[in-house]
C-alpha positions as CSV (number, residue, x, y, z in Angstrom):
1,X,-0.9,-15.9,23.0
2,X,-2.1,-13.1,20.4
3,X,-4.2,-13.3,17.2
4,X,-2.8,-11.7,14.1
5,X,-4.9,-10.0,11.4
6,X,-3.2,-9.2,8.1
7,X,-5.5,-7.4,5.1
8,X,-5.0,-8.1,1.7
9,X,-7.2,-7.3,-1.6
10,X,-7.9,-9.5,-4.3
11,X,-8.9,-9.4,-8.0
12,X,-10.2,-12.8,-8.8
13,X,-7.1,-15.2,-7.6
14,X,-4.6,-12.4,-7.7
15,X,-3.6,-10.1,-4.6
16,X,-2.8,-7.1,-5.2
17,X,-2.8,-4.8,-2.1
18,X,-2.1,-4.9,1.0
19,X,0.4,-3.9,4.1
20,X,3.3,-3.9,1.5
21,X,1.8,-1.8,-1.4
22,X,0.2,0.6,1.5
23,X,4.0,0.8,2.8
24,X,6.0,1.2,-1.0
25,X,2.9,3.9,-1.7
26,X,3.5,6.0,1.7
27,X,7.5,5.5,0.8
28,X,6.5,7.4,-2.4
29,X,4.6,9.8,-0.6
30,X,7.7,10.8,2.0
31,X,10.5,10.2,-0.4
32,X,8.7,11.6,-3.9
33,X,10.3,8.9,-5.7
34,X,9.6,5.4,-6.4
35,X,12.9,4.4,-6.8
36,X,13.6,5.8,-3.3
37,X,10.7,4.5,-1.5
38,X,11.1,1.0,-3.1
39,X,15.2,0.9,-1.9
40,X,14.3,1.8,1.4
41,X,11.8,-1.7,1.2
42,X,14.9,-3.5,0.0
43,X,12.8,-3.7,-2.9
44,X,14.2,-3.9,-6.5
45,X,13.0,-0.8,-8.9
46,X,11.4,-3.4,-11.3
47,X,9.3,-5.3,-8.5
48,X,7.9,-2.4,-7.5
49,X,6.7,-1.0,-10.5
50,X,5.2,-4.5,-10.7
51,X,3.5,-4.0,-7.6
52,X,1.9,-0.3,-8.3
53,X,1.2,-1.7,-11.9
54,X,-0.4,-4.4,-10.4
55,X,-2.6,-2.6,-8.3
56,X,-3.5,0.2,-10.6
57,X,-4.9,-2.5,-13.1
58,X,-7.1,-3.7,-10.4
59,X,-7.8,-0.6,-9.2
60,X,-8.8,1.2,-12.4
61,X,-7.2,4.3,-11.7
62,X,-3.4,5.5,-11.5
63,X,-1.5,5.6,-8.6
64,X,1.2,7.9,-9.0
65,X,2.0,10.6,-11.5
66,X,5.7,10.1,-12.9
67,X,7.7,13.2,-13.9
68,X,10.2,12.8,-16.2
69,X,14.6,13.4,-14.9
70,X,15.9,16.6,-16.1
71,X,17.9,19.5,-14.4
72,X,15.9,18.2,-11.1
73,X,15.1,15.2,-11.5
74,X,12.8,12.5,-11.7
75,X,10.3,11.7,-9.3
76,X,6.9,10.6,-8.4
77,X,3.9,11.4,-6.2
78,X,0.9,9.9,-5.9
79,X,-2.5,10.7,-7.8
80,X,-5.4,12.1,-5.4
81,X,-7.7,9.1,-5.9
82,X,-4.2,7.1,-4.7
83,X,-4.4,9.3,-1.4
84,X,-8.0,8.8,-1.1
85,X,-7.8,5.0,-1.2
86,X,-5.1,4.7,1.0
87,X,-6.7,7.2,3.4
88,X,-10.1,4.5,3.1
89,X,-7.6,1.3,3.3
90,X,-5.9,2.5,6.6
91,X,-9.3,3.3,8.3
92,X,-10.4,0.0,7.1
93,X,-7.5,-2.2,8.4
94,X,-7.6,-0.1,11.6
95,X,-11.3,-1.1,12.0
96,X,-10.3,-4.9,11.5
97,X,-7.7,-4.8,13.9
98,X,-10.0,-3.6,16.0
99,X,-12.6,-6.3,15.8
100,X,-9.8,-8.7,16.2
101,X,-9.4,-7.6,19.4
102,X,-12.6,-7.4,20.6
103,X,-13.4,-11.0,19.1
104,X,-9.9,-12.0,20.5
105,X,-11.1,-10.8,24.0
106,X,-14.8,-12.2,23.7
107,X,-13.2,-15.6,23.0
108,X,-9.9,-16.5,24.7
109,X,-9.9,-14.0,27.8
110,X,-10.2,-15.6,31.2
């Protein structure tokens, strides 16, 4: 037997972050495109702008800074307050995980 912990974020009713949004955002960071980052998430283009969107509006802040295609190409990579929440929202999960296990341990060990 094991306890699970999964964190997600809400604004009022409507979640919009989480272990999903943390992955498509570190995809961005790695790959430098959203495109890229949402295919390798067997995401469609279109849900994940939904999701950034989504998140930014709650957030009040941009995500990622787009450049525009040309000789080079496209591509994306995220804004510093996007590193900066995602740097707080790892340390934060990683702390609830933790508890978890202690209160997991405190509870059900023998």
């Amino acid at each position: 037997m094991r306890a699970a912990t999964s964190i997600y974020f809400f604004e009022g009713d409507v979640r919009f972050f989480g272990e999903g949004p943390c992955r498509l955002l570190r995809g961005i960071e790695e790959c430098g495109s959203l495109r890229a980052s949402a295919a390798k998430m067997n995401l469609s283009y279109s849900k994940a702008i939904t999701i950034v969107s989504r998140a930014e509006e709650a957030l009040g802040f941009p995500l990622t800074e787009k450049k525009i295609g040309g000789k080079g190409g496209g591509g994306s990579k995220l804004t510093p307050q996007a590193i900066a929440f995602l740097e707080k929202y790892e340390a934060y999960r990683e702390a609830c995980y933790e508890a978890n296990r202690k209160l997991y341990l405190d509870f059900f060990s023998e």
